[in-house]
C-alpha positions in Angstrom: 64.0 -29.0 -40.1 62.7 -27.1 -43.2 65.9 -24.6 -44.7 62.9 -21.8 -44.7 62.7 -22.0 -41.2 66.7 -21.7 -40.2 68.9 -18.7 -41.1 70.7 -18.2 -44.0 73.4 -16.6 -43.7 74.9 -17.1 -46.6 73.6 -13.2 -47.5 76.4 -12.2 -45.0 79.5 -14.7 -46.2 78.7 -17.0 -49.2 82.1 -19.0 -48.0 83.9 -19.2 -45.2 86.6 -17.8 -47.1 85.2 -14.3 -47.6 85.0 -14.4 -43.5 88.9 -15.0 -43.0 90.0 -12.7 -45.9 87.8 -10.0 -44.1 89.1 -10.7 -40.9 92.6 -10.5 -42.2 92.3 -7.3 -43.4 90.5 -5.8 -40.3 94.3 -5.1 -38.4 95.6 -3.3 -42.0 92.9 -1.1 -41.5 93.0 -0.2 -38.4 96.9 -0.1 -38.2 96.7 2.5 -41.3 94.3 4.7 -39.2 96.9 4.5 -36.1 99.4 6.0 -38.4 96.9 8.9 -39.0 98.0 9.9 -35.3 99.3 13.8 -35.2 98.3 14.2 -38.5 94.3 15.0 -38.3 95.3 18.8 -38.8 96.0 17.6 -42.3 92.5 17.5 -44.4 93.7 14.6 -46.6 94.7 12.9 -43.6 91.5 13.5 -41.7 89.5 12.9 -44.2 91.2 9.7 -44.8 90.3 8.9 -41.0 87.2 9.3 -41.2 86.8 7.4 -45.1 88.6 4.4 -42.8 86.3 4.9 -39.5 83.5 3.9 -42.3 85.2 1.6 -43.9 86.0 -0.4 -40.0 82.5 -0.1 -39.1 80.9 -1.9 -41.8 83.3 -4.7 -41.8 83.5 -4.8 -38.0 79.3 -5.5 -38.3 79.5 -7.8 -41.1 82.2 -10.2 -39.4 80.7 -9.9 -36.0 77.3 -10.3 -37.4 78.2 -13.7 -39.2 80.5 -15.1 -36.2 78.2 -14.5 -33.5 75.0 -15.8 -35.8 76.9 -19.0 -36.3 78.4 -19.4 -32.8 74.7 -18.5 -31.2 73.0 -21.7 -33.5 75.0 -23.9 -31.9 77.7 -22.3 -28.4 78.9 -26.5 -28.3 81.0 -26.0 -31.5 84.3 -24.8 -30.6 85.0 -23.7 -34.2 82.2 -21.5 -34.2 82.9 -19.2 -30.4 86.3 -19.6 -31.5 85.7 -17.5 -34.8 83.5 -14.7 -32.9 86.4 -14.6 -30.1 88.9 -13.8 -33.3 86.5 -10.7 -34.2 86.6 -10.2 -30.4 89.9 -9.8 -30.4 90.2 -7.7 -33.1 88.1 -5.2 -32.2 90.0 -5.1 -28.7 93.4 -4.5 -30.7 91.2 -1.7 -32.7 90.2 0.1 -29.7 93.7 0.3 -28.4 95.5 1.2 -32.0 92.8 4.2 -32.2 92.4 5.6 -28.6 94.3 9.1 -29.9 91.5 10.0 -32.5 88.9 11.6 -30.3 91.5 13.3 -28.0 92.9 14.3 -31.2 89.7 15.6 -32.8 89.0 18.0 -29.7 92.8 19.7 -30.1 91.5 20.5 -33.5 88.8 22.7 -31.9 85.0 22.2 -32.5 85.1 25.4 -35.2 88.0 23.9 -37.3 86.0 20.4 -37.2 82.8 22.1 -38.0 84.0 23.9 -41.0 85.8 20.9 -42.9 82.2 19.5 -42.4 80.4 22.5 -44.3 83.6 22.8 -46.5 83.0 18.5 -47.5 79.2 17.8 -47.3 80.3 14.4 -48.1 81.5 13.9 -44.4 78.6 15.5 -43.1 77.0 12.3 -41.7 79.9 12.8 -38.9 78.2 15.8 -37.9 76.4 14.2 -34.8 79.5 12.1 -33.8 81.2 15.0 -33.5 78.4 17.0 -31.6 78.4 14.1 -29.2 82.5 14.3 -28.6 82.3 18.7 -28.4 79.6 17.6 -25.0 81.7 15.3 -23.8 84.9 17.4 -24.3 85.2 17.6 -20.3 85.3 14.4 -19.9 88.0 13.0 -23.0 91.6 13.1 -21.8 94.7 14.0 -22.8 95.2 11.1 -25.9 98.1 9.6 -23.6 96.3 9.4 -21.1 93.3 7.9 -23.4 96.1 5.7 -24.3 96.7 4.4 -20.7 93.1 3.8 -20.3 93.0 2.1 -23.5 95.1 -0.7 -21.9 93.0 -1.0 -19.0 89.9 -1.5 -20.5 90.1 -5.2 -20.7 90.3 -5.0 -16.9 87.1 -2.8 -16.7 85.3 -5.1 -17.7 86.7 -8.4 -15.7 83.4 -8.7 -13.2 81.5 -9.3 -16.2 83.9 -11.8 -17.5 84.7 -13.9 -14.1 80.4 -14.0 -13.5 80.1 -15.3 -17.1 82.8 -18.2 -16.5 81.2 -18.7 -12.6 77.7 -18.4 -14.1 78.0 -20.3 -17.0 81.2 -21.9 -17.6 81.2 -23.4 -14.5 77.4 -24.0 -14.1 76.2 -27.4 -13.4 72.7 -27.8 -13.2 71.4 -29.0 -9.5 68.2 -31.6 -8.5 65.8 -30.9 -6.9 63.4 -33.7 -5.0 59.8 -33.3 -6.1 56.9 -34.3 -3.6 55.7 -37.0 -5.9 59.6 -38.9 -5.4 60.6 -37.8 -9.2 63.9 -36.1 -9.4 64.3 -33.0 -11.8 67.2 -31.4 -13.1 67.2 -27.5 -12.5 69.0 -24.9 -14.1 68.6 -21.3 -15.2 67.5 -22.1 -18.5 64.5 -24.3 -17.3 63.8 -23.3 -13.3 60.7 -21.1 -14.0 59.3 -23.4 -16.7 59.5 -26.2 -13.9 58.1 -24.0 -11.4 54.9 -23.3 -13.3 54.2 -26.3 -13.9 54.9 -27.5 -10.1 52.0 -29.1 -8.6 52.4 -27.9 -4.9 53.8 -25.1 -3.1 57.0 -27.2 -1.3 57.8 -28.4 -5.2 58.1 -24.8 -6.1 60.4 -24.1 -3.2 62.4 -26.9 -3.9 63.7 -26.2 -7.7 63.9 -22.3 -6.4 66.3 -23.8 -3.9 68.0 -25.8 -5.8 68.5 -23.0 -8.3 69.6 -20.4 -5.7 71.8 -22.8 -3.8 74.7 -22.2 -6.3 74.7 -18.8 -5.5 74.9 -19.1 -1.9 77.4 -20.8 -1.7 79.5 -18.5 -3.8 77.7 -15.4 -2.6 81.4 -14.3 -1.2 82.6 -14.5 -5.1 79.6 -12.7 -6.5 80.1 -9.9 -4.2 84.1 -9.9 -4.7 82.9 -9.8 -8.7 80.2 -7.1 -8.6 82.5 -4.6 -6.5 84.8 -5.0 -9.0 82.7 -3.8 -11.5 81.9 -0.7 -9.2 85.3 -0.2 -8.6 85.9 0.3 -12.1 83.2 2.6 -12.7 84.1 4.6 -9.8 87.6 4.9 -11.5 85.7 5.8 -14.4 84.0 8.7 -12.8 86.5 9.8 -10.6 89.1 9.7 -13.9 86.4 11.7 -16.7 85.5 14.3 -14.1 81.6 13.0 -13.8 79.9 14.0 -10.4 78.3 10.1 -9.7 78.6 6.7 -11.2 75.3 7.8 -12.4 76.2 10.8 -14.4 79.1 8.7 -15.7 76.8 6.1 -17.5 74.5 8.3 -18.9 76.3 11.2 -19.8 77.2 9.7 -23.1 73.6 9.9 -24.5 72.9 13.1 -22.8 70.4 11.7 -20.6 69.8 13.7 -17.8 69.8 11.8 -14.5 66.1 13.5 -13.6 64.7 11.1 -15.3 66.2 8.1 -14.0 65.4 9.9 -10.5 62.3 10.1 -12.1 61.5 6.9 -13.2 63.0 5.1 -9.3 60.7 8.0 -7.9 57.1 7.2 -10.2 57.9 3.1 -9.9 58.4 2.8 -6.1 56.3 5.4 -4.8 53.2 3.9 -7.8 54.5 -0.1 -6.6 50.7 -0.3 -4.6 48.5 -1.7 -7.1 51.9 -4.7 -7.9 51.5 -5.0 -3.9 47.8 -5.3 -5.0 48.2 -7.7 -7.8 50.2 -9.9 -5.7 47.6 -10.2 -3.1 44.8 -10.9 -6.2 46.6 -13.4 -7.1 47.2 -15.1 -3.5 43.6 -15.4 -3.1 43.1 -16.7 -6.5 45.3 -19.3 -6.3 44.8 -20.1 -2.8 48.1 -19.6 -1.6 48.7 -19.0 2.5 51.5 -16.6 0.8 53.0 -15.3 -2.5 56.2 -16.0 -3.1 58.4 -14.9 -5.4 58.9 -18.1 -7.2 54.9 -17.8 -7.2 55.0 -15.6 -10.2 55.4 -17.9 -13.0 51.8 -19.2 -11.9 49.0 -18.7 -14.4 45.7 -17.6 -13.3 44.0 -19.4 -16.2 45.6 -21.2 -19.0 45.0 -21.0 -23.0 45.3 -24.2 -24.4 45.8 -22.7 -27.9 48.5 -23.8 -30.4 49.6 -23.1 -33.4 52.1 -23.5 -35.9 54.5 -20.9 -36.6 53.2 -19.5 -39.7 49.7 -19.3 -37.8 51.7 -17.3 -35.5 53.3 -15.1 -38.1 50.1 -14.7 -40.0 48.3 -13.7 -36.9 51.5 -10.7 -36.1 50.3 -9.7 -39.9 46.7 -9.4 -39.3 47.4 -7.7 -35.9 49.5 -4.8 -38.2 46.9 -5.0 -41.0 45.1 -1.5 -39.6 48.6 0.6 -40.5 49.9 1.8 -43.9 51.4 -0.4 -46.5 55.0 0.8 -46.1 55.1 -0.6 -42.5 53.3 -3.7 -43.3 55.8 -4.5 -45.8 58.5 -4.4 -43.5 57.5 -6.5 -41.3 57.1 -8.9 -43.7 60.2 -8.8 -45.1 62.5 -8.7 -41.7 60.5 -11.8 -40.9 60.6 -13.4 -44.8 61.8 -17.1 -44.9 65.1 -17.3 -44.0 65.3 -14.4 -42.2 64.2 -15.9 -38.8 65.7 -19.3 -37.3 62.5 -19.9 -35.4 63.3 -23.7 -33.6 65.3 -24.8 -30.7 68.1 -27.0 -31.7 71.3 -28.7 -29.5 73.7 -26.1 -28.3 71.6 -23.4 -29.9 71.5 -19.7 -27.3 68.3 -19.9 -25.5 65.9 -16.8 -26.0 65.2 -14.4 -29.1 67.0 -11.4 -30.5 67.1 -9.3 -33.3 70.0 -8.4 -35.4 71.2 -6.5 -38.5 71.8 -2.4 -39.2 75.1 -1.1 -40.7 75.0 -2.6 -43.4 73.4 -6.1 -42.8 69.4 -6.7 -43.2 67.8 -7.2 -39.7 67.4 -11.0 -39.1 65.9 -12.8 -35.8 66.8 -15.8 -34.0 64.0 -17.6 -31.7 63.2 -20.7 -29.6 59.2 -21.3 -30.9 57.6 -23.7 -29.1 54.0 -23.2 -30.8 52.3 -21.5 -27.8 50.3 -17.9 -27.9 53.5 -16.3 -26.0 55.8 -17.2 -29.3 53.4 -15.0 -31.3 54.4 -12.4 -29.1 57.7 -12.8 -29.3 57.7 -13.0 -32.9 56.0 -9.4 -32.9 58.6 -8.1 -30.4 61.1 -9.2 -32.7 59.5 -7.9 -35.5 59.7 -4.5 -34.4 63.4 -4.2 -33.5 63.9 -5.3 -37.2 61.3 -2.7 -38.6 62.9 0.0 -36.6 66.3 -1.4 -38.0 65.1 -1.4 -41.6 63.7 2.4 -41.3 66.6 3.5 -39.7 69.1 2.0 -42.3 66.5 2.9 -44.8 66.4 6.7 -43.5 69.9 7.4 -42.1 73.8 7.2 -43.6 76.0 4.8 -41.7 77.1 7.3 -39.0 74.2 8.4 -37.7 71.9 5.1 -38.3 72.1 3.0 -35.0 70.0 4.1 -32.3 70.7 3.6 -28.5 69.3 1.3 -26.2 67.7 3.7 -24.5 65.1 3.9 -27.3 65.9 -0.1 -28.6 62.9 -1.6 -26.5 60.3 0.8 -28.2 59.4 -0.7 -31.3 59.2 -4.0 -30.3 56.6 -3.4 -27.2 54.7 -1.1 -29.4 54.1 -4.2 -31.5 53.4 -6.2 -28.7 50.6 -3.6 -27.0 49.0 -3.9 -31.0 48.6 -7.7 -30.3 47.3 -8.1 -27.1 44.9 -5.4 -27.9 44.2 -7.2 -31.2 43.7 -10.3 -29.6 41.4 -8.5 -26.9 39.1 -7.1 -29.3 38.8 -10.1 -31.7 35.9 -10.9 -30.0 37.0 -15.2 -30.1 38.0 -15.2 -26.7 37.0 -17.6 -23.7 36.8 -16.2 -20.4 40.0 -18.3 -19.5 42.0 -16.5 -22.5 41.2 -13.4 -21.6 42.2 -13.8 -18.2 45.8 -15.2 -19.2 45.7 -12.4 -21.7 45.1 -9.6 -18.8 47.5 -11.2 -16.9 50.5 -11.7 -19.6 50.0 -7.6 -19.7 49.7 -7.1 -16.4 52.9 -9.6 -16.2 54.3 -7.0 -18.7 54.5 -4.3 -16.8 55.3 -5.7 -13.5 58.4 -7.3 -15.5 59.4 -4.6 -18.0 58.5 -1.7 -15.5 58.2 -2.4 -11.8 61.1 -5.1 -11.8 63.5 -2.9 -13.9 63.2 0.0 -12.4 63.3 -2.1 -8.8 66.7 -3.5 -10.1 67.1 0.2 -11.5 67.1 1.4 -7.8 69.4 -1.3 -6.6 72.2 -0.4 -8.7 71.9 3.5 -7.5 71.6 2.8 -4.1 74.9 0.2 -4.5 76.7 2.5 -6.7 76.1 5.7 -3.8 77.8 3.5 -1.3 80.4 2.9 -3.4 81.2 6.8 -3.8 80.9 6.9 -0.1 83.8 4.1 0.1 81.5 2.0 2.2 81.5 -1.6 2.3 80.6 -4.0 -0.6 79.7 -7.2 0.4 77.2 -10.0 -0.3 75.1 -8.9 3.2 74.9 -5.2 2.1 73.5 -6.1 -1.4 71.4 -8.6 -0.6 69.7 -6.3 2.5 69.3 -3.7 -0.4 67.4 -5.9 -2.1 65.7 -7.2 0.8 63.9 -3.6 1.2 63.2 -2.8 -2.3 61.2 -6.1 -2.3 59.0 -5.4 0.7 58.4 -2.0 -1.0 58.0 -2.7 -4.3 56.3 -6.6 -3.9 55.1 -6.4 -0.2 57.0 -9.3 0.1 59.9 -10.0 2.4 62.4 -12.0 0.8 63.9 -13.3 4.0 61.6 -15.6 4.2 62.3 -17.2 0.9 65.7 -18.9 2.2 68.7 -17.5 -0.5 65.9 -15.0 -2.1 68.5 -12.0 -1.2 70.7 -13.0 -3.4 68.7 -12.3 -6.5 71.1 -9.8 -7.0 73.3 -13.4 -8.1 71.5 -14.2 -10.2 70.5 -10.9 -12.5 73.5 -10.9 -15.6 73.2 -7.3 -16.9 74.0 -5.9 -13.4 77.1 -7.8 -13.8 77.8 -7.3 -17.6 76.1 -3.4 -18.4 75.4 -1.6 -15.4 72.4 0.8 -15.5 71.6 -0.9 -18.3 67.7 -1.9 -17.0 66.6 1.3 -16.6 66.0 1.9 -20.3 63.7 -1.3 -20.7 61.7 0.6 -18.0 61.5 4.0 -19.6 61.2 2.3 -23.5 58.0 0.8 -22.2 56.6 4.1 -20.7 57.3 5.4 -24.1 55.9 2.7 -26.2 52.8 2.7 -24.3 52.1 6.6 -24.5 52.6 6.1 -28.5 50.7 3.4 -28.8 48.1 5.0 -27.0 47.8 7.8 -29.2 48.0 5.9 -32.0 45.1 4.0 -30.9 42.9 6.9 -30.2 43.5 7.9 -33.3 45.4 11.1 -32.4 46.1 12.5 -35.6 49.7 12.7 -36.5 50.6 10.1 -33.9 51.5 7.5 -36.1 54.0 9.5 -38.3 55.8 10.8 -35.5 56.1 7.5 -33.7 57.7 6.4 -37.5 59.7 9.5 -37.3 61.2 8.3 -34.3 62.2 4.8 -36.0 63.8 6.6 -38.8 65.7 8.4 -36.5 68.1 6.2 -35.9 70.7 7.4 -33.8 70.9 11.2 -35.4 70.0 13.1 -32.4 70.4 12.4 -28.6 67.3 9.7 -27.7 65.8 11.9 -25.4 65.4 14.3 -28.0 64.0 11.9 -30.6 61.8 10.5 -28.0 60.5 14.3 -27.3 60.2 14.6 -31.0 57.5 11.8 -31.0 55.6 13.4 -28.1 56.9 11.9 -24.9 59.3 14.2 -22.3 60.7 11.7 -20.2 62.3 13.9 -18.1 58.6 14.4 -16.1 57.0 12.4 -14.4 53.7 12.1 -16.2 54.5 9.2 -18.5 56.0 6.8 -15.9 53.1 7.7 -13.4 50.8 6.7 -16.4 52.2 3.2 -16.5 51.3 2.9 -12.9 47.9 4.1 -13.4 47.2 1.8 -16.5 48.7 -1.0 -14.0 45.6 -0.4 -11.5 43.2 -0.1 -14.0 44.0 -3.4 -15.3 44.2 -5.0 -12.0 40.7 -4.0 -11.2 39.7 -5.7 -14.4 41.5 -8.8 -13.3 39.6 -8.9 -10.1 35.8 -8.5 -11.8 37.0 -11.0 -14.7 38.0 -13.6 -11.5 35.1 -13.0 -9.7 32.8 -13.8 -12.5 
């Protein structure tokens, strides 16, 4: 493989060496900032914390940023996990040694804080950190009692950690018996390539019950795992004073819960032209029903490949309309070197993007050389941009952004290409079919299925505040009814479809976690469309919002660029552009 195609990351560690010094010094630090405790009323001593809360953060990025690069080329080589389990560690000893400074802070009292900031305009990058902790000063303990709470962290997050070794660990992939005798091997990693490519309906059902076997027959486990994760939430909530699990997870951000209500209310109650789509695509693939495992089936297929600098040079050409500054950007967070672009043995399966305090943004993909690679190239692209501007724009403290606003950039990007592609005016009828289709795919994946999965986890974490029972028949019969609503489909007939539940890995690992992909594409699709109608201003306030960083709550930064999230209007919009784009579908298919 050409060097210019894999990462270097020698910009992070020239030598191994650097890596263990670095390491080696993380505990001094943070044993010096534990000995800080009870003496934040002294300025030198505060500002000392806070000169060392900078000094952790970098370091903690750089070593966590180079150990989980190298351990994500290649998860067979023991050396590698082992060194990102070290950083790991280390930051789980951190979190303990430090637990008293917030609870400290707050007995300082928000004037006293607020005027060593105005006093030392050096320190005023904190200035949001400690807005954020004055909120939340309802909810912060006593620092012994942060301490106690600090020790049972590890155990908060144990469903996560038994479903990763159950999940993955553990996994063996399963066979499945095709109708033409051959035997395939099915796992997660390759169960919805197989079933696209499937020649008959009782294939397709035969590697989606090979997959879903596994789970069934450790649904029992699954459920024991994801009630302990609500279990530990509810302590959470019950423990910081919050009102619902809810409340609890996105207090922190300042998100109010109308607009997750919101969002569950606009998606379910605007699911009829997905109920539509489905049906479309029934008819046009001749199926006696849709199935879930149906989805991965294309209405039309583009033959197109290209090489990855094709696909790179087409992402440029798709940007080509916006300023310089921007352009250059994206060039340079996807330069040589800065994108490991092949598969390779043992190498983590997907894309990402990664990089901000301190370390430029870098990507990791899979490219396979299809059309969809372009796209994830361009998704990509725009976490880095936003990266870049924000470490461009913003000191340390106040330069990462939230999740909640993460997924923005990147589908921005990707609305720019398809609409690029769309208007190029080279299209056969079959590519602009699978073109309509990947968006339509888009939003029925990003939008529908997140916020579906969105409603799941409220409805689950509700019974769990009403100490009802948890168990794998109660979660899969809530996800039974959210599919004949959302879908028109009733999973019951797809034999271990109800487990889906099983199978989904952020409900296990960051719960209400989805929700934000959902409400980042609303957002990137208003901005987008502005910027395409060439709404004057649009464009700078959409940058605005990437140099934001994390400076200001990300409800107020996505206000600041035009979009209130906490109405209706811009989720019912994607729901609207959803039906408008299925009734092009139909008229392109019945051409």
């Amino acid at each position: 493989m050409d060097k210019k195609h894999q990462w270097d990351l020698s910009f992070i560690y020239e030598e191994e060496s650097d890596f263990d010094n670095d390491l080696a010094r993380l505990p001094g630090l943070g044993e010096e900032l534990a000995s800080l405790a009870s003496h934040l009323a002294d300025e030198a001593s505060f500002k000392r914390a806070l000169d060392l809360q900078k000094e952790i953060e970098l370091l903690l990025n750089r070593l966590y940023s180079y150990a989980s690069g190298k351990a994500d080329l290649d998860r067979r080589s023991i050396e590698a996990t082992s060194r990102e389990s070290k950083v790991e560690n280390a930051l789980s000893q951190l979190i303990r040694a430090t637990s008293y400074f917030d609870p400290e802070c707050l007995s300082l009292g928000e004037e006293k804080v607020f005027a060593f900031l105005k006093k030392n305009p050096e320190y005023a990058e904190f200035d949001f950190y400690f807005r954020k902790l004055f909120d939340a000063a309802s909810h912060v303990l006593s620092a012994d009692k942060e301490a106690i709470i600090a020790n049972y962290s590890p155990l908060s997050g144990v469903g996560g950690d038994l479903y990763s070794n159950l999940s993955v660990a553990d996994y063996r992939p399963r066979t499945a018996l095709l109708s033409t005798g051959e035997e395939v091997s099915v796992s997660t990693a390759n169960w919805s390539t197989l079933a696209k490519d499937a020649k008959t309906p009782d294939d397709r059902k035969a590697i989606f019950e090979a997959l879903y076997s596994y789970f069934d027959e450790r649904k029992n486990a699954y459920a024991a795992m994801y009630k302990a994760g609500l279990d530990a939430q509810l302590a959470t909530m019950r423990n910081r004073g919050y009102s619902s699990i809810l409340e609890a997870h996105l207090d922190g951000n300042k998100i109010p819960t109308s607009v997750y209500l919101s969002l569950v209310k606009a998606a379910h109650g605007g699911a009829a032209p997905l109920r539509e789509y489905y049906e479309v695509r029934r008819k046009a693939l001749g199926l006696d029903a849709h199935r879930s495992y149906d989805r991965f089936l294309p209405l039309a297929k583009s033959e197109r490949k290209m090489t990855y600098e094709e696909a790179r040079e087409l992402f440029y050409a798709s940007i080509g309309r916006f300023d310089e500054d921007f352009q250059e950007k994206a060039r340079a967070v996807t330069a040589d070197g800065r994108v490991d672009v092949y598969p390779g043995e043992g190498k983590r399966t997907g894309a990402y993007s990664s990089g901000g305090s301190g370390i430029f943004p870098h990507i990791l993909m899979n490219f396979q050389g299809t059309l969809e690679d372009a796209f994830t190239l361009a998704h990509e692209a725009g976490h880095s941009v936003h990266t870049l501007y924000a470490m461009e724009t913003q000191p340390l403290m106040k330069e990462n952004y939230t999740i909640f606003v993460a997924e923005i950039a990147s589908t921005f990007n990707e609305h720019n290409l398809l609409d690029y592609l769309l208007k190029s005016g080279e299209l056969s009828r079959e590519e602009k079919i699978a073109l309509l289709q990947k968006e339509i795919d888009e939003i029925a994946a990003t939008f529908y299925r997140q916020s579906l999965f969105a409603e799941y986890e409220l409805e689950a974490s509700r019974l769990a505040e009403a100490g009802k029972p948890i168990n794998h028949e109660v979660l899969s019969s809530i996800m039974t009814g959210l599919y004949k609503d959302y879908y028109g489909i009733d999973i019951r007939e797809e034999v271990y479809k109800p487990l889906v539940w099983c199978y989904i890995p952020h409900l296990f690992y960051t719960p209400f976690y989805v929700y934000q992909y959902a409400t980042s594409f609303a957002t990137s699709l208003e901005l987008y469309r502005r910027v395409n109608s060439g709404e004057e201003g649009s464009f700078e306030r959409y940058r605005g919002l990437l140099k934001a960083g994390g400076s200001k709550y990300p409800i107020d930064e996505v206000k600041a660029a035009g979009v209130d999230l906490t109405e209706e209007g811009p989720f019912k919009a994607v729901t609207e552009r959803m039906a408008v784009l299925v009734g092009e579908l139909k008229k392109l298919l019945a051409e």
